[in-house]
N, C-alpha and C positions, 0 to 999 in steps of 0.2 A: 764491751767485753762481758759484763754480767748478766748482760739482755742475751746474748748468745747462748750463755752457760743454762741461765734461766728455763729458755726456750727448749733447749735439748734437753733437761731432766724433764719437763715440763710435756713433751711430747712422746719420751719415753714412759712418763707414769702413767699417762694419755694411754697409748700402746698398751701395755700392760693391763689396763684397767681392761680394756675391749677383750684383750684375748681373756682374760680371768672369768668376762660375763658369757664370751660364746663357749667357754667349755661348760659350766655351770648351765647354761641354755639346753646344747647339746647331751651334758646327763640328766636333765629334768625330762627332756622328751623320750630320751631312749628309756627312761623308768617309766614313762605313763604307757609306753606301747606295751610294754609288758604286762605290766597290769591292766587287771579287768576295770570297766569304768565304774566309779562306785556309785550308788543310786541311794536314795535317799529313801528316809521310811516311809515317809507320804508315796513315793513313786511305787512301792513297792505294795503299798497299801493298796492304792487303787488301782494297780496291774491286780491284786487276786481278786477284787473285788467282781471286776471286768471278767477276770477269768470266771468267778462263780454265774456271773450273769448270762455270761454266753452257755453254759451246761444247763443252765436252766430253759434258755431256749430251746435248745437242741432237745431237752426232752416234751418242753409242749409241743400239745396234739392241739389242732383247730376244734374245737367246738362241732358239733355235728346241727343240725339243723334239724328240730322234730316238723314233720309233717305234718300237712292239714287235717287230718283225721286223728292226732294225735292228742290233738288242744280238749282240754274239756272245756262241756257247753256250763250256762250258767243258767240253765234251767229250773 
């Protein structure tokens, strides 16, 4: 009789606990979709970094090649 009694609060608390964590679940996810994902200072550091680096590309020019006639002799 008490094993009975036992078992049904016992799978009721059960029950309860489950449903308490998928809602809590449920509003954890539907708060991260909203927000933006946050980044960390290092990540952000070396995103501008990267970003400086690439501007700097894009404005070097190739070196130009002087010509043979250009060289001085060592006469």
């Amino acid at each position: 009789m008490y094993y009975k009694i036992f078992m049904i609060v016992g799978v009721i608390v059960v029950g309860l606990g489950w449903l308490a964590y998928a809602i809590w679940d449920y509003r954890l996810r539907q708060r991260e979709t909203r927000e933006p994902p946050k980044r960390s200072e290092r990540f952000q550091k070396t995103q501008s970094e990267i970003a400086d680096w690439a501007k700097k590309m894009a404005q070097f020019q190739k070196p130009t090649r002087k010509s043979e006639g250009d060289k001085p002799t060592n006469e």
